[in-house]
VEXRO-933269 format. One line per 5 residues: number of its first residue (from 1); their letters; for each residue x, y, z of C-alpha. Coordinates in steps of 0.02 Angstrom, whole numbers, always signed. Example, Ala and Ser with C-alpha at 12.3 -4.5 7.8 and 13.67 -1.06 7.14 Angstrom:
! residues 2
1 = as = +615/-225/+390 ~ +684/-53/+357 .
//
This chain:
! residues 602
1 = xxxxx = -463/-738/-1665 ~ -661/-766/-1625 ~ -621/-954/-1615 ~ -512/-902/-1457 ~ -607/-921/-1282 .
6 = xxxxx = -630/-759/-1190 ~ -654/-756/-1001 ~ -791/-656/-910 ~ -677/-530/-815 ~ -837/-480/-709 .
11 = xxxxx = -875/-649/-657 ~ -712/-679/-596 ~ -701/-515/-513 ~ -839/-512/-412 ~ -814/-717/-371 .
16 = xxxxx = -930/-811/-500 ~ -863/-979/-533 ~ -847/-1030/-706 ~ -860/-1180/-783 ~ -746/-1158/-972 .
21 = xxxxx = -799/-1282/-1103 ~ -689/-1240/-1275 ~ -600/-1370/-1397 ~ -425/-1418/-1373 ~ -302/-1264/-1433 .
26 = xxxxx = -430/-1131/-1439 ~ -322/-1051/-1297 ~ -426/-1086/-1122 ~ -273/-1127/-1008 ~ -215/-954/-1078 .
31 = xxxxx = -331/-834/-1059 ~ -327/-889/-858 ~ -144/-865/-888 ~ -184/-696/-961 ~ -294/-635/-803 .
36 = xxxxx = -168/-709/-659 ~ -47/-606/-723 ~ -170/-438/-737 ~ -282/-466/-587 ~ -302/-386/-402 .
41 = xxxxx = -439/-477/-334 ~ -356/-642/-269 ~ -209/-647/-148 ~ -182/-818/-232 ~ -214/-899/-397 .
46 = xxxxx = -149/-1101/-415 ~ -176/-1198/-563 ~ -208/-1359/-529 ~ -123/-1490/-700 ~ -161/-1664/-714 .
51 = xxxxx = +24/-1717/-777 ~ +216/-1658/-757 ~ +223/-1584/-917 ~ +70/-1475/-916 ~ +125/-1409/-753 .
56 = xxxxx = +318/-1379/-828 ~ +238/-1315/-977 ~ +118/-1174/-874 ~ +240/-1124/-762 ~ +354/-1087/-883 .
61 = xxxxx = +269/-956/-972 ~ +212/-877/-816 ~ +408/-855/-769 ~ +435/-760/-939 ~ +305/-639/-856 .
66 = xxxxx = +339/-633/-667 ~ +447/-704/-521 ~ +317/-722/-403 ~ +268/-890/-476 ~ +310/-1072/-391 .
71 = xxxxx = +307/-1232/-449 ~ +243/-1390/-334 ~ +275/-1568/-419 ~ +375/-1733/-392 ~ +509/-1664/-528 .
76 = xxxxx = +535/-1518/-450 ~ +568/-1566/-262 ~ +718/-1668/-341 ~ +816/-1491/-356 ~ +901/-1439/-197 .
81 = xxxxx = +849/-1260/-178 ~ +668/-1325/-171 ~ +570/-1251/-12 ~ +365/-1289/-18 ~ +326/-1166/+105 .
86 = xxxxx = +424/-1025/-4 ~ +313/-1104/-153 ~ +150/-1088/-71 ~ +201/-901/-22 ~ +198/-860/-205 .
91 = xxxxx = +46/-737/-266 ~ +32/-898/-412 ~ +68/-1075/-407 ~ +88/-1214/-525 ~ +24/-1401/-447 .
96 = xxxxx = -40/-1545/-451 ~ -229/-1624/-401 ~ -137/-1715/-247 ~ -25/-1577/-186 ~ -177/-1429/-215 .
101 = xxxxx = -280/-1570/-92 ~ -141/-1594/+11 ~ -112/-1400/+36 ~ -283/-1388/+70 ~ -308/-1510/+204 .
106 = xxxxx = -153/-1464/+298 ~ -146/-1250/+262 ~ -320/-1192/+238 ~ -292/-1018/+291 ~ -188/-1010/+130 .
111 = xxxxx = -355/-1016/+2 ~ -432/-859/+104 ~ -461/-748/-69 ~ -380/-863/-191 ~ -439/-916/-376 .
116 = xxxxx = -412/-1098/-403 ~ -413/-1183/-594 ~ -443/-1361/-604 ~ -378/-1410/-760 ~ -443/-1549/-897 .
121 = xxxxx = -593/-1564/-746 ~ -667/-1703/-872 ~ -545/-1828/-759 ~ -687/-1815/-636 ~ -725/-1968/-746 .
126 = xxxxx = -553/-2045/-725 ~ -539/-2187/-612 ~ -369/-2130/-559 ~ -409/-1963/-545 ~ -617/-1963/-489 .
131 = xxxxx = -594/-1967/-297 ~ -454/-1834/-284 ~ -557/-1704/-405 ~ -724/-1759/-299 ~ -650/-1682/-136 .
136 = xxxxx = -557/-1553/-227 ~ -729/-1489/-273 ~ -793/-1541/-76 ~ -653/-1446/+1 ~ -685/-1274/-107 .
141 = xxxxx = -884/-1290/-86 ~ -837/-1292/+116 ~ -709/-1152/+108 ~ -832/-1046/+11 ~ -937/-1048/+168 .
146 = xxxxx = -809/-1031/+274 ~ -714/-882/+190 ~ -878/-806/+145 ~ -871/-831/-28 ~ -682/-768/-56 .
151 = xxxxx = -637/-909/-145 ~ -682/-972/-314 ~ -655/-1101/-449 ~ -640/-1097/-624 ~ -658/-1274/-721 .
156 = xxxxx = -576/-1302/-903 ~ -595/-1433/-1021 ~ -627/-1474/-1198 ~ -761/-1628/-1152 ~ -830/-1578/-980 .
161 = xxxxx = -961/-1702/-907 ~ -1122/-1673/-817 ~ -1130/-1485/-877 ~ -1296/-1439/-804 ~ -1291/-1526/-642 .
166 = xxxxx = -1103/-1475/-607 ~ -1153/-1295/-659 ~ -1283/-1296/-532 ~ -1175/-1394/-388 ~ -1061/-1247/-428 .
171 = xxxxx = -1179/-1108/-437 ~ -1070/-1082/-595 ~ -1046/-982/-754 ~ -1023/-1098/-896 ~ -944/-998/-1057 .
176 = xxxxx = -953/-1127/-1191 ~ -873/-1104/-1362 ~ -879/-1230/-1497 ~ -781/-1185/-1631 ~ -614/-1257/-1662 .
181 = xxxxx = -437/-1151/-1687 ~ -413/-1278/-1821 ~ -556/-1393/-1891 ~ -512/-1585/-1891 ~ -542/-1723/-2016 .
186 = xxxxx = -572/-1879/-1913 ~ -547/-2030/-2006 ~ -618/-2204/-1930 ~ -487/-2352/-2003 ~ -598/-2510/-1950 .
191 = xxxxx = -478/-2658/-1913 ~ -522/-2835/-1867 ~ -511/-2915/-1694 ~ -359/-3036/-1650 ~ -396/-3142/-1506 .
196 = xxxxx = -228/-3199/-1395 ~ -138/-3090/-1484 ~ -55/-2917/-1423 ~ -200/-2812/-1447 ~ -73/-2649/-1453 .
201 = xxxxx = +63/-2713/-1595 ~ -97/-2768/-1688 ~ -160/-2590/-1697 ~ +28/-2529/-1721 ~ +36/-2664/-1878 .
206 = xxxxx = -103/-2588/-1945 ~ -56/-2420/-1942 ~ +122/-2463/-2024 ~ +9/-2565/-2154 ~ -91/-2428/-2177 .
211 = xxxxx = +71/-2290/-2221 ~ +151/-2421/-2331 ~ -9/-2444/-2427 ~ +18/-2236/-2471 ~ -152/-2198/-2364 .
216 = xxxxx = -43/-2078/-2258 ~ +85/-2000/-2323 ~ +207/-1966/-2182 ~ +316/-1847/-2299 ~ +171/-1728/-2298 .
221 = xxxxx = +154/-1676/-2105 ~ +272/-1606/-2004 ~ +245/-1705/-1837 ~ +134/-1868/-1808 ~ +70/-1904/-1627 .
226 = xxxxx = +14/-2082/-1595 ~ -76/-2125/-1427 ~ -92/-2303/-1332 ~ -102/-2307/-1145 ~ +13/-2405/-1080 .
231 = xxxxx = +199/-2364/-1048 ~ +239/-2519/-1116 ~ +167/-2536/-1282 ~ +233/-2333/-1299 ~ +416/-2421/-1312 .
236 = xxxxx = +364/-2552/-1418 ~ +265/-2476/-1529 ~ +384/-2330/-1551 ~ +522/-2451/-1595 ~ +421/-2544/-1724 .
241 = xxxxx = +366/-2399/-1825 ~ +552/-2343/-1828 ~ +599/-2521/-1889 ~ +457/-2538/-2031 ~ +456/-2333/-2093 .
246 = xxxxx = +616/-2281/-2064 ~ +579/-2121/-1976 ~ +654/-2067/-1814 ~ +545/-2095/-1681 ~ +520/-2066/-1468 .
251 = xxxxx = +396/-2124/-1339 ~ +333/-2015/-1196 ~ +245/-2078/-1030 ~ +268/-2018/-849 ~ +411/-2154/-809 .
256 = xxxxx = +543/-2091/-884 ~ +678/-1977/-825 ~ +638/-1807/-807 ~ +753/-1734/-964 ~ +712/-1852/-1071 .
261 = xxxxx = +527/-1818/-1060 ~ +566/-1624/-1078 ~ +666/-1638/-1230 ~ +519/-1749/-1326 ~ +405/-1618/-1257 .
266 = xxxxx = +534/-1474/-1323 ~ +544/-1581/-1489 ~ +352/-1558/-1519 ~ +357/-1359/-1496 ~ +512/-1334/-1605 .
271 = xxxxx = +511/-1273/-1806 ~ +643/-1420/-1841 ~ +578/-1566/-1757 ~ +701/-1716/-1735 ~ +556/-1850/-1707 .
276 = xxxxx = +452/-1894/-1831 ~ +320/-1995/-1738 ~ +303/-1994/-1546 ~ +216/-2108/-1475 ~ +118/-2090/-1293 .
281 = xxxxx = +17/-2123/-1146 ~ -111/-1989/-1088 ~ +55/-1875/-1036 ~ +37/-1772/-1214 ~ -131/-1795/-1239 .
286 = xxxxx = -187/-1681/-1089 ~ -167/-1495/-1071 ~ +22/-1470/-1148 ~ +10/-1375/-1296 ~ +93/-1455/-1469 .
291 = xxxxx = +125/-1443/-1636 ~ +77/-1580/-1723 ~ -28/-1632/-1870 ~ -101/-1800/-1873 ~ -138/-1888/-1726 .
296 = xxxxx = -167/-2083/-1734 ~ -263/-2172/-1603 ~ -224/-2353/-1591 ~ -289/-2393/-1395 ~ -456/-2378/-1375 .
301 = xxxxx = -479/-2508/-1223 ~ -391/-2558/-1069 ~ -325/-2717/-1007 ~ -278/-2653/-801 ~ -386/-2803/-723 .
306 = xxxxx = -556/-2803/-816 ~ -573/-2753/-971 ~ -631/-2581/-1003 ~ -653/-2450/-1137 ~ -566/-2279/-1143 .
311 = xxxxx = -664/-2170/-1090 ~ -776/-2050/-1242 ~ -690/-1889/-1167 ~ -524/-1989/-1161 ~ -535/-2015/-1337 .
316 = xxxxx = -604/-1844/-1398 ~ -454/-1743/-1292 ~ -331/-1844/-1397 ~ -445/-1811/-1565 ~ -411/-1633/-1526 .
321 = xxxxx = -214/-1636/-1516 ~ -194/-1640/-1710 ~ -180/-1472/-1794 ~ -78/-1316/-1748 ~ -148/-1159/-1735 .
326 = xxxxx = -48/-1022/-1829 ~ +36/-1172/-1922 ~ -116/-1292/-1995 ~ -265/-1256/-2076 ~ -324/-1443/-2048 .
331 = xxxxx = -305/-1571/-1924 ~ -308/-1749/-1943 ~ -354/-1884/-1848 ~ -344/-2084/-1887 ~ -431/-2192/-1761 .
336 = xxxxx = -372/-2360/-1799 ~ -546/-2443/-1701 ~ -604/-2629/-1698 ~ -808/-2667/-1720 ~ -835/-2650/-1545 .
341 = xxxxx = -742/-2491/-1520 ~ -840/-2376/-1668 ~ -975/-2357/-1545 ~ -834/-2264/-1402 ~ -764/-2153/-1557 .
346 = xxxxx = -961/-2154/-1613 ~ -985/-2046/-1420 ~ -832/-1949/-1420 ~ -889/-1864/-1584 ~ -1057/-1839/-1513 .
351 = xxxxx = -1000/-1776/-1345 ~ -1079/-1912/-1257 ~ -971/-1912/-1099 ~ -1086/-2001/-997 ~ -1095/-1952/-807 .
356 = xxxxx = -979/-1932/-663 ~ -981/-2079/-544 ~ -1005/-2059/-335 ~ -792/-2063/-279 ~ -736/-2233/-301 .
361 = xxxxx = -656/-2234/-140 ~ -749/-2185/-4 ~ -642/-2226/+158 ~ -475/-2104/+103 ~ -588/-1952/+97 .
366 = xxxxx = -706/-1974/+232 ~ -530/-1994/+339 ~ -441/-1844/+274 ~ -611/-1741/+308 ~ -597/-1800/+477 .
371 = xxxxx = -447/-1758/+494 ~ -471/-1610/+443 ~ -579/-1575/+604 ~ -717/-1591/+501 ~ -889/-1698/+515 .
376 = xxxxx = -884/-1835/+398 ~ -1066/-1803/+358 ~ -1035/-1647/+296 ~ -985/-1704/+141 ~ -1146/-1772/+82 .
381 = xxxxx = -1191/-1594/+90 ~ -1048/-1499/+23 ~ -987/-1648/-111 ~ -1069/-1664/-283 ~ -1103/-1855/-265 .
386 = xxxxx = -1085/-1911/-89 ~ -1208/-2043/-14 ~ -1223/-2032/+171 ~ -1245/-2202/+190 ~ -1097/-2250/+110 .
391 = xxxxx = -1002/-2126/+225 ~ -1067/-2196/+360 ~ -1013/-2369/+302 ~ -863/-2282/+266 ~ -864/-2233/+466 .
396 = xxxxx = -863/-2414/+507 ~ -734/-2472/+418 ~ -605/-2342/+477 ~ -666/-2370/+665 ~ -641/-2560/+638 .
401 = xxxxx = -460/-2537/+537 ~ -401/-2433/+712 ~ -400/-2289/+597 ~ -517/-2157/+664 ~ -585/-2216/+881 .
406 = xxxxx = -749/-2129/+942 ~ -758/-2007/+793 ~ -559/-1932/+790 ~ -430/-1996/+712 ~ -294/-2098/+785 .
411 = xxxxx = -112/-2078/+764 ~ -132/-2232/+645 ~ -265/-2116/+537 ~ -175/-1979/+553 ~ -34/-2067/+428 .
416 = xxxxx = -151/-2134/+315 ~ -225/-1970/+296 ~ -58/-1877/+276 ~ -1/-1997/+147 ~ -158/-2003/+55 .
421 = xxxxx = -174/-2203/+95 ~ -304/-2281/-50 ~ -423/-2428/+66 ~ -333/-2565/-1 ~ -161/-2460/+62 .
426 = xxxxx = -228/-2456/+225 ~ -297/-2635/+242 ~ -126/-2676/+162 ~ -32/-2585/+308 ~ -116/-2655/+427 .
431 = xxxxx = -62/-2836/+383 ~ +112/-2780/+362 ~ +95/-2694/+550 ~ +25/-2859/+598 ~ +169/-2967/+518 .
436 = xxxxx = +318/-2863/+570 ~ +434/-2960/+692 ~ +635/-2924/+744 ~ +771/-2941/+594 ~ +878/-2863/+482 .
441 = xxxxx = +779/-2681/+522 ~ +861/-2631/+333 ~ +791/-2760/+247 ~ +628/-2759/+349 ~ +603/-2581/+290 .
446 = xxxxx = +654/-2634/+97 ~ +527/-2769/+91 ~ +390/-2660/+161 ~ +412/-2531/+26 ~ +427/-2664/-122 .
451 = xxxxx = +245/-2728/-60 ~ +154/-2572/-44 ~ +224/-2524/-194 ~ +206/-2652/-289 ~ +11/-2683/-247 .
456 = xxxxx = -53/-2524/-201 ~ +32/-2418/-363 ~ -40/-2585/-456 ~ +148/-2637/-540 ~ +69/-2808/-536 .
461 = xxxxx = -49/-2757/-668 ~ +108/-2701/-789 ~ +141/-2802/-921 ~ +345/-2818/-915 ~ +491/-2939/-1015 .
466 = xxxxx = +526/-3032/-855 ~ +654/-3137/-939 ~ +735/-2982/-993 ~ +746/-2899/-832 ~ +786/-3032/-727 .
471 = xxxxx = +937/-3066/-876 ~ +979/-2894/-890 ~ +955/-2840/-727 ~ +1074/-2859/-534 ~ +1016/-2935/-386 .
476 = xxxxx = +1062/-2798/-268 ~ +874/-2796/-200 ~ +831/-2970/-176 ~ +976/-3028/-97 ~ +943/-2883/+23 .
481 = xxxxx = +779/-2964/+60 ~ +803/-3135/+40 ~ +798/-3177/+217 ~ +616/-3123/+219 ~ +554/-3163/+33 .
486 = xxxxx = +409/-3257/+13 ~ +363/-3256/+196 ~ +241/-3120/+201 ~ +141/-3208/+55 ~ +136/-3354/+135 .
491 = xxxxx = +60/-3243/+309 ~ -64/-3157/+201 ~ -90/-3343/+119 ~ -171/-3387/+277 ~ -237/-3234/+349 .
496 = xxxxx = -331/-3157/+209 ~ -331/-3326/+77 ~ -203/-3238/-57 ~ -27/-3237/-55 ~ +27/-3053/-62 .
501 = xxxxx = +205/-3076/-145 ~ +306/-2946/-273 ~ +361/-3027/-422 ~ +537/-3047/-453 ~ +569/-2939/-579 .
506 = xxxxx = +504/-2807/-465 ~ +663/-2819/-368 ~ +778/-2812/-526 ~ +681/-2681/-597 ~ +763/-2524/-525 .
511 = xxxxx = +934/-2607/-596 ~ +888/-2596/-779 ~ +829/-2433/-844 ~ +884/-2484/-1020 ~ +743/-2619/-996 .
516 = xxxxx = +601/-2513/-926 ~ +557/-2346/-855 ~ +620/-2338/-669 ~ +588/-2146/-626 ~ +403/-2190/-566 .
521 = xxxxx = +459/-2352/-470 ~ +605/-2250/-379 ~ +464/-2107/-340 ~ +336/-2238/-283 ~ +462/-2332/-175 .
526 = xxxxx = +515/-2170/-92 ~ +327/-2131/-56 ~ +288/-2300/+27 ~ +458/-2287/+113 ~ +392/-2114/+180 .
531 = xxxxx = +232/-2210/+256 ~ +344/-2337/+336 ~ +442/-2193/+421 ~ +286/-2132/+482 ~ +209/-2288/+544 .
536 = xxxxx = +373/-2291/+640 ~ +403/-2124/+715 ~ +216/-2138/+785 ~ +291/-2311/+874 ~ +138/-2416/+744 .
541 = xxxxx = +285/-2517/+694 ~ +446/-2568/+751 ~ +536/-2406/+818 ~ +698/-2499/+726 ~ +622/-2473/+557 .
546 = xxxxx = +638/-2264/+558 ~ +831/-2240/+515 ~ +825/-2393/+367 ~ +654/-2315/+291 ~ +716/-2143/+305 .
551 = xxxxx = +885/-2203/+206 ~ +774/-2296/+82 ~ +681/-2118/+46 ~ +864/-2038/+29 ~ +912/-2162/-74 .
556 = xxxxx = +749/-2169/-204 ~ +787/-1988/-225 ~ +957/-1988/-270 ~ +909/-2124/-386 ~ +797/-2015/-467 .
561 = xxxxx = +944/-1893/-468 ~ +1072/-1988/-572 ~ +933/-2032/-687 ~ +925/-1871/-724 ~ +1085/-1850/-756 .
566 = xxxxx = +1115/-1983/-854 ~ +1240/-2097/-790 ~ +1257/-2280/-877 ~ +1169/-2430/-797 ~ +1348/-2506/-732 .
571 = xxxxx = +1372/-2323/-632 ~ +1174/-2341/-563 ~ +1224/-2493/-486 ~ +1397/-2460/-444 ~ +1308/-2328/-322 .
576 = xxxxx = +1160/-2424/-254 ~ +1293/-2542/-200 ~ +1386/-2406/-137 ~ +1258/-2347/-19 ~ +1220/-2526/+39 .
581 = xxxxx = +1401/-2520/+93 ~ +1412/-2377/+178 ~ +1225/-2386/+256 ~ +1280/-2334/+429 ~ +1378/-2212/+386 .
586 = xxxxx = +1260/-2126/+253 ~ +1129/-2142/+384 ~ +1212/-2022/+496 ~ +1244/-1894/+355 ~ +1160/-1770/+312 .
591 = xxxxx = +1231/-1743/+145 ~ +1105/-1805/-3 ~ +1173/-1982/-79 ~ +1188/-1897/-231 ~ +1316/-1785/-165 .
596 = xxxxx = +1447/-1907/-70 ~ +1628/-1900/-134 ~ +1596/-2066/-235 ~ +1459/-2006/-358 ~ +1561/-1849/-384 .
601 = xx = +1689/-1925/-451 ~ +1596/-2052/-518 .
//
C-alpha cells in the first residue's frame, strides 16, 4: 500500500491548497473521495472531471456511500427528474470544467466554505481545455479574497506542468509521489513515415503486423487498450483489427450514445470482459479507472488545421493506463512512433511537460469577468498568466463587437457570456445578426444552428465518408433549409472574403447514426439553438426566431433521447419527420418530443 497517495488531512483542514502529483492508478481521485465522505470543514466539496465517464464513474462510488451527492453533465440533464438547483444544493457534486465555471459565474455565494478538485489539471496545457481551467484557477484565487480564505483547491494529476510556479501562484502544498501501483514496460515500435497516406490505418497496420509477427501475444492479456484521437479513426481502426485478428473489438469517444459508452466502460471493469481490444480517443485515457494490460499508442500527432504533436503529458497519461492494480504485476505499453515522434515519447518519459501557455482566448473570459461585475483588470492580478495588455486589447474588441458599451456589458454580452461564446462564436453571431432578414422563421432558426455549429464546434475539421452519408443518409434537414442554403456563404463571401457554408453531409448527418456518431452533433445543435433563443428573447434578432429555436432545442434533446434508447435509423427519422409535421402543434406543448403518443408507440 506505500505506492498509494495519502492526503495531508491538516492541510486540507485548516485550507492549504494542494497541488497532488502521483502516477496513474496509485489511487489520487480516491483518497479525495475518501475525505469528502469523512470531512466537516467544507459546506461543499465538487469535483471538477474532464470527460462523461470520469464524472459517471466518481459519482457512482460516492452514491454507494451517501445520498447527498449530485451529478451535473450533458448525459445527465437528458433524464426527466433532473433539477440543477437541487444538484448544486448537494453537500458534494460531480461536474464538469464548464458547468463548475458556469456555477461560479452565475451562484458565487454557493463556493462560501467549499473544497473544489480540479481533476487531470495537466489540461491547463490542452488547447480545448487551457482557457476554461485558466479562469477556473482566476475565479477561486478571487473568491479566496473574497470569502476570506474559506475556499480551497486541490489539483490532481499524474503529469502536472509548471510545478513550482503553479505551487507558488497557489500558495500550495504539492505532495508528490513517484512510485507506480504497477511498474510499466514501455516499449518504443519505430515505424516508417507514409506520406498521402492515412497516417492512422498506417499505425493500425502496423500494430496488426506487429501481433501476427507473434511480438504480442494477444492470448496472454486479459484486456488491450489502443488510443488514437480522433473519433473517426476509433471506428476504423476498431473494425480493422477485428477483421485481421479475429478478436471482438469496440471503440469509445464522447459521440456516441450514452449506453453504449457505459457498457464499453462497464466491459473494462468486469472479470469476463467481452471486448478484447477497445480502441479510443482521450475519453478512457483520462481519470476513469480500468483494467487493462497493454496499452498501444498509435496517434502521436494531430491533423485539426496545422499539424501538431500530442502533447508529452497527453502521451504519458495514456502510458499509465496499462496495468491493474490488485490484478497485474506489470504493465505494458507499445508506442507504435515514427522518427519524428521518438523525441514526444522521448519527453513524456522524462516528464518534460513543457509550460502552460497565457489562455488562448482572451475576449470570452475578460467578458464573463465583466459580467461578473468584476474589473477586467483584475485578472492580470488574480490569473496565473494574464497580460494586461492583452486584456485591454481584449477590452477593445468587445466594445467594438457591441458586446460590452462604456465598461458593462450589453444585453448582446450578456448572451455571449451566458453561453460561454468562443471569439470566433461571437464574431460569427454577429454576421448571422447582420444577415438575418424575414422567411420561413423555422428554417431561419435551423440554418443558424447548422452554422454555429458547424464552425464554431470545428465539424469542418472532421474527417467524414461524405459519399456514405449523403448515400446512406435522408434529406429531412436540407430540404428544410433549402430556401436559404448557400446564401449566407455567399454574404460572408463578400463581407468578410470567405464563404461561411456547412457542408452537406452536415445536414444528413443527424440521419445516419449507423454512419457516424450523432450524440455530440444533436448536443451541439441544441446548444447553438439555445444561443439563437437568446439572441431572440433579448429582441438581437428577429423576435420570430424564439418559438422555432426553442423547438429545435426540444427536438435535439429528444434526439439524444431515442439514441439512447436505441431505436433503428428508419424509427429516428420516422420521428424527426414527425415533429416537422406537427411543428405548431408540438410548439405549443409542453410535453417533451420524446414523450408524444407517436414515439410511444413507436
Amino acid at each position: 500500500m506505500s505506492n498509494f497517495v495519502k492526503l495531508d488531512i491538516k492541510a486540507l483542514d485548516s485550507y492549504q491548497p494542494l497541488m497532488l502529483i502521483s502516477p496513474t492508478g496509485s489511487g489520487k481521485t480516491f483518497s479525495v473521495i475518501k475525505y469528502a465522505l469523512k470531512q466537516d470543514t467544507y459546506n461543499k466539496v465538487v469535483f471538477a472531471m474532464p470527460t462523461k465517464a470520469a464524472i459517471r464513474e466518481v459519482y457512482t462510488k460516492l452514491s454507494l456511500f451517501t445520498n447527498d451527492v449530485g451529478r451535473d453533465d450533458s448525459d445527465v440533464r437528458l433524464e426527466d427528474n433532473f433539477n440543477a438547483e437541487e444538484v448544486w444544493r448537494k453537500k458534494i457534486i460531480i461536474t464538469s470544467y464548464e458547468r463548475l465555471l458556469q456555477q461560479m459565474i452565475s451562484s458565487p455565494s454557493l463556493f462560501s466554505n467549499s473544497l473544489l478538485v480540479i481533476d487531470e489539471a495537466h489540461l491547463l496545457l490542452s488547447e480545448g481545455r487551457n482557457c476554461t481551467l485558466q479562469e477556473l484557477l482566476a475565479y477561486y484565487k478571487f473568491f479566496r479574497d473574497k470569502f476570506s480564505g474559506k475556499i480551497n483547491v486541490i489539483l490532481l494529476s499524474a503529469t502536472m506542468p509548471d510545478v513550482d510556479s503553479l505551487s507558488e501562484y497557489l500558495e500550495a502544498k504539492v505532495i508528490c509521489n513517484d512510485k507506480r501501483p504497477v511498474n510499466i514496460d514501455v516499449k518504443i515500435v519505430k515505424v516508417s513515415q507514409k506520406r498521402g497516406e492515412n497516417y492512422y490505418l498506417n499505425k493500425a497496420i502496423e500494430f496488426i503486423n506487429y501481433v501476427k509477427k507473434g511480438e504480442l501475444k494477444l492470448e496472454n492479456y486479459k484486456q488491450i487498450l489502443v488510443y488514437t484521437n480522433t473519433r473517426r479513426s476509433a471506428e476504423e481502426i476498431s473494425k480493422l483489427i477485428e477483421k485481421e485478428l479475429h478478436v471482438p473489438t469496440a471503440f469509445h469517444h464522447a459521440g456516441l450514445p450514452i449506453e453504449v459508452r457505459k457498457k464499453i466502460e462497464d466491459d473494462m471493469r468486469s472479470e469476463n470482459n467481452q471486448y478484447k481490444v477497445i480502441v479510443s480517443t482521450d475519453t478512457l485515457a483520462l481519470s476513469i479507472n480500468t483494467n487493462v494490460d497493454v496499452v498501444v499508442v498509435l496517434a502521436l500527432k494531430r491533423f485539426a488545421g496545422l499539424r501538431t504533436y500530442v502533447e508529452p503529458s497527453t502521451v504519458a497519461q495514456v502510458i499509465g493506463r496499462a496495468g491493474r492494480p490488485g490484478y497485474s504485476e506489470k504493465g505494458l505499453a507499445l508506442i507504435f512512433a515514427e522518427s519524428d515522434e521518438v523525441k514526444i515519447v522521448n519527453k513524456a518519459l522524462k516528464k518534460d511537460f513543457g509550460k502552460v501557455p497565457e489562455p488562448l482566448d482572451y475576449p470570452q473570459t475578460v467578458l464573463r469577468w465583466i459580467y461578473s461585475g468584476l474589473d477586467p483588470l483584475l485578472l492580470a492580478r488574480y490569473g496565473y498568466r494574464y497580460s494586461p495588455s492583452k486584456i485591454k486589447d481584449s477590452l477593445s474588441f468587445l466594445e467594438n463587437i457591441g458586446a460590452i458599451q462604456k465598461g458593462k456589458v450589453t444585453p448582446l454580452g450578456k448572451v455571449f457570456a451566458y453561453e460561454m461564446v468562443p471569439k470566433k462564436g461571437m464574431n460569427l453571431l454577429k454576421l448571422i445578426i447582420k444577415f438575418d432578414k424575414k422567411g420561413n422563421p423555422l428554417a431561419r432558426a435551423l440554418y443558424y444552428s447548422f452554422i454555429y455549429s458547424f464552425f464554431v464546434d470545428e465539424y469542418f475539421s472532421r474527417k467524414v465518408n461524405e459519399g456514405e452519408i449523403l448515400r446512406k443518409g435522408n434529406s429531412i434537414f436540407l430540404d428544410s433549409v433549402k430556401s436559404l442554403r448557400g446564401s449566407f456563404g455567399r454574404y460572408t463571401y463578400f463581407t468578410v472574403g470567405e464563404s461561411l457554408e456547412p457542408s452537406t453531409w452536415f445536414y444528413y448527418s443527424l440521419t445516419v447514426p449507423q454512419v457516424i456518431s450523432t450524440d455530440d452533433i444533436a448536443e451541439s445543435i441544441r446548444k447553438s439553438s439555445e444561443i439563437i433563443y437568446n439572441l431572440s428573447t433579448y429582441s438581437l434578432i428577429s423576435e420570430d426566431l424564439n418559438k422555432p429555436s426553442y423547438f429545435i432545442m426540444r427536438l435535439m434533446r429528444s434526439y439524444r433521447r431515442i439514441l439512447r434508447e436505441g431505436k433503428k435509423v428508419e424509427e429516428i427519422i420516422d420521428f424527426i419527420r414527425f415533429c416537422f409535421s406537427n411543428y405548431q402543434e408540438l410548439s405549443k406543448s409542453k410535453d417533451e418530443f420524446f414523450d408524444t403518443q407517436w414515439i410511444r408507440n413507436a
